[in-house]
C-alpha positions, 0 to 999 in steps of 0.5 A: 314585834319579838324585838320589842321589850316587855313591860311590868307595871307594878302599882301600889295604892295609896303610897306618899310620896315623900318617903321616896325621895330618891327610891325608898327612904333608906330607913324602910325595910324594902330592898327589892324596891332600892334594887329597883330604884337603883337602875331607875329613873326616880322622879322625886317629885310626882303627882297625881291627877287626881288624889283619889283612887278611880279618878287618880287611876283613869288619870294614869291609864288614859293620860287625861284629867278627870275634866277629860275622863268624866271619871271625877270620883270613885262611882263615876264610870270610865268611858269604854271610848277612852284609849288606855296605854292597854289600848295602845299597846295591844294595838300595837300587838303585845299581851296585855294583862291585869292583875289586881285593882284597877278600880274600874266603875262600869260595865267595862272591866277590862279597858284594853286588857286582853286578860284579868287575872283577878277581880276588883276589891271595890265594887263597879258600880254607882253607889259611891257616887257623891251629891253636890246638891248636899253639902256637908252630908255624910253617907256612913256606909262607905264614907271614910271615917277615922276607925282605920286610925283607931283600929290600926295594930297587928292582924296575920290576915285581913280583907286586903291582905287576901286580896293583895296575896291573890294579886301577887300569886296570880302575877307570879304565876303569868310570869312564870307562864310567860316566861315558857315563851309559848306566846312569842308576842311581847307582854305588858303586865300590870300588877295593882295592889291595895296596900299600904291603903289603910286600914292600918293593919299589918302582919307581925313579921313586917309590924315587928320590922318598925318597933324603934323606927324614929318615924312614927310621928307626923313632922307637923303636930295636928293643927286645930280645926278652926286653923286649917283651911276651908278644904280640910275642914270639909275633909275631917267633917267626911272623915267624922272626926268628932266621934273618934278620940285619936291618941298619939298611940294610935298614931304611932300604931297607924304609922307603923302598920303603914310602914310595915306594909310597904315591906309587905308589898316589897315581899310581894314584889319581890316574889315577882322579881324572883319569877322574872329573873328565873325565867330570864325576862329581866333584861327584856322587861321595862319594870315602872312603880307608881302610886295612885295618890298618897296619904297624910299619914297624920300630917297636919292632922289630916289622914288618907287623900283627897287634898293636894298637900304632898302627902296626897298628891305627891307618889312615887315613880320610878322607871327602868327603861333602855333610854331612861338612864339611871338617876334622880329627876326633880322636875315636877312631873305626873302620873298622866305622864306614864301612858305617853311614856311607855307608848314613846319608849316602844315606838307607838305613835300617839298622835290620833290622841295627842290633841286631848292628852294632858301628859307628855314623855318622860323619855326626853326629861330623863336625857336632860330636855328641860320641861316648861309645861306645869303639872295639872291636877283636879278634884271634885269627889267627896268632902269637896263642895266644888272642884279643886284645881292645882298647878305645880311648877318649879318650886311653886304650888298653886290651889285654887276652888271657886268657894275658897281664897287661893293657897299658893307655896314655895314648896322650896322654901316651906316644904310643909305647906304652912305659910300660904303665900296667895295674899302676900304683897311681896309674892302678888307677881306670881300669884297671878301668874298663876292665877292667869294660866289657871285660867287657860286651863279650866271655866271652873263654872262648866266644871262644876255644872259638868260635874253635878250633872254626872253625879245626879244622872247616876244617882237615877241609874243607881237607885233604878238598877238596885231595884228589882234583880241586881246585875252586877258589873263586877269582873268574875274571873274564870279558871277553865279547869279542863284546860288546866295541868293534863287532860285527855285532849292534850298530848302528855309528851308535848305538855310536859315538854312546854310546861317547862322553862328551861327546856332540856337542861 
């Protein structure tokens, strides 16, 4: 086991995609991450499972579609029965370790991890649950609106940035304490941080890093409502866009808060590098970055996820890994695909599991094997009426929902997604095609039906437990003091000697 490496997963929530079109565009200020990206495998065009947190994030644990987890929105419960690449990887013996949001809806916080360092910034529970039997309902108390837009500008402290700072504290510190070798079992860390998730608020010092950045309006002007497509309309109908009046200042402002918050979290990242190298772990240590989902960031209009436009669905994805050469990849790829990866890159064997996973290693397409299989995704959370299924292969995208005429790109050719090719004579062959493998993946009727039975049992559970006393299934921390710096049960010498790293120079 001591010959196995560490593994550091550095997650960020709600990062688009296209601005990491081989590592971070070079007009972002974030040196740590094209340090990293410059001894990564950059996968150019990956993709979320699901473009919305829970969903996106059990996705990516599990390496299953929502269809396989249940998780189909941000109050639907993880199942414990699911193995996780924690799973896998304490199975096989190493120290596993969380810090920061994993979005974990149930009584299960931990889903294979041996140790969580902080709680969750979003509650665990089921009232965010969606109703189908509804549509068009807002529910105001948790539903996304446009005040993250309006409100965007400068703030030195806000609810996540308290969060993300507490995340990056406590991931410094375990490397450092890893790092002591007093555990001689190989690690895996992942570190999950909410920004550059709106609201769109940053601190002056990265704010100020964007004052003549040239990237501060979207490439596609809003497109008028009645011209958008059935799903974004229900999109800015979730997003109550009629009682906000958006400027092309707010928009501005929006953009440049998210942009600084990428330097924000590169700073942060960057303390964790710092430790890792301080405690000569780096060459011992897989480092992977991944996304949740994207945001639109204004494009076409549209703002934050819960679409399959590149904006939302497209992430980063970088891995630096023996066996992973240096490179950019643009082959379609998913962020299901990490969980058989970091089990493939330290020779645990999947195949109890296999039969129901809907990733694959990335291992052989980073040595030049060719993939054949298209990238799946699934969304059936709010401001969607039905579930939406997606394919991308090649240069093409493929959308299809039961209550919407198809929508099919040529992301090749037409990079923004603005001519849907569906219905085009002259691209008919690939359409169905499409529409022919869509249908050996997913019964869109037993979907719907699966989903809105989940949603109406939680409606019951939810309304039952929030009646009387309340026991919350939010992850509480624990710090043991007495174990902590000396105490009288400790011997001094010995202490001393083990808190430090290097010893004895």
């Amino acid at each position: 086991m001591a010959d196995r490496p560490n593994i550091l997963i550095l997650m960020v929530d709600q990062l688009n995609g296209t601005l990491f079109p081989d590592g971070p565009a070079p007009w972002l200020h974030a040196p740590n991450l094209k340090k990293l990206a410059a001894r990564s495998t950059r996968f150019k065009n990956a993709y979320t499972g699901s473009p919305l947190c829970a969903p996106a994030r059990a996705s990516y644990m599990a390496g299953q579609l929502p269809r396989r987890t249940r998780v189909y929105d941000n109050a639907a419960e993880f199942s414990s029965d699911i193995p996780t690449y924690a799973h896998h990887l304490r199975r096989a013996g190493y120290h596993t370790i969380l810090s920061g949001k994993m979005h974990f809806v149930g009584p299960d916080q931990l889903h294979g991890f041996e140790q969580r360092l902080t709680t969750d910034i979003y509650p665990a529970d089921f009232g965010w649950t969606p109703d189908y039997r509804k549509p068009g309902e807002r529910i105001d108390w948790w539903y996304h609106n446009m005040g993250s837009v309006t409100g965007a500008g400068v703030a030195e402290i806000s609810n996540q940035m308290e969060y993300d700072d507490e995340v990056a504290y406590n991931a410094r510190a375990k490397v450092y304490d890893l790092g002591r070798r007093l555990d001689d079992r190989p690690w895996m860390m992942t570190v999950s941080f909410t920004h550059p998730h709106d609201p769109y608020v940053a601190r002056k010092k990265y704010w100020d890093l964007y004052e003549h950045c040239e990237h501060l309006e979207p490439t596609v002007p809003a497109i008028p409502y009645e011209d958008q497509d059935n799903h974004s309309k229900r999109i800015f109908d979730a997003n109550d866009w009629r009682n906000f009046d958006i400027t092309d200042e707010d928009i501005r402002r929006s953009r440049r808060a998210y942009f600084a918050n990428i330097s924000y979290l590169d700073d942060k990242i960057g303390e964790i590098f710092e430790a890792l190298e301080g405690t000569r772990q780096v060459e011992n240590t897989i480092v992977l970055l991944v996304s949740d989902h994207g945001d639109m960031l204004g494009e076409r209009g549209l703002w934050f996820k819960m679409n399959f436009f590149e904006g939302s669905a497209r992430v980063p994805l970088m891995v630096a890994a023996p066996g992973m050469p240096a490179g950019l990849i643009e082959t379609p790829v998913s962020t299901m695909d990490v969980s058989p990866t970091i089990a493939d890159l330290v020779g645990i064997d999947l195949t109890e599991v296999l039969p129901w996973t809907d990733g694959e290693s990335l291992v052989p397409l980073a040595n030049g094997t060719a993939r054949t299989t298209p990238v799946r995704m699934e969304y059936a959370a709010e401001a969607s009426y039905a579930p939406l299924v997606g394919l991308r292969q090649a240069q093409w995208k493929y959308i299809h929902c039961e209550l919407d005429p198809p929508q099919l790109f040529d992301l090749e050719n037409d990079p923004h997604e603005l001519t849907n090719l569906a219905a085009d004579p002259a691209h008919a062959e690939v359409a169905a095609k499409f529409e022919e493998q869509l249908a050996t993946y997913w019964n869109m009727g037993d979907f719907d039906a699966e989903v809105r039975q989940s949603q109406a049992r939680r409606h019951v559970v939810y309304e039952a437990l929030r009646n009387g006393s309340y026991f919350p299934w939010d992850f509480q921390p624990l710090q043991q003091a007495s174990e902590r710096y000396m105490r009288n049960h400790m011997d001094l010498n010995v202490l001393e000697d083990n808190k430090r790293y290097p010893r004895g120079e």
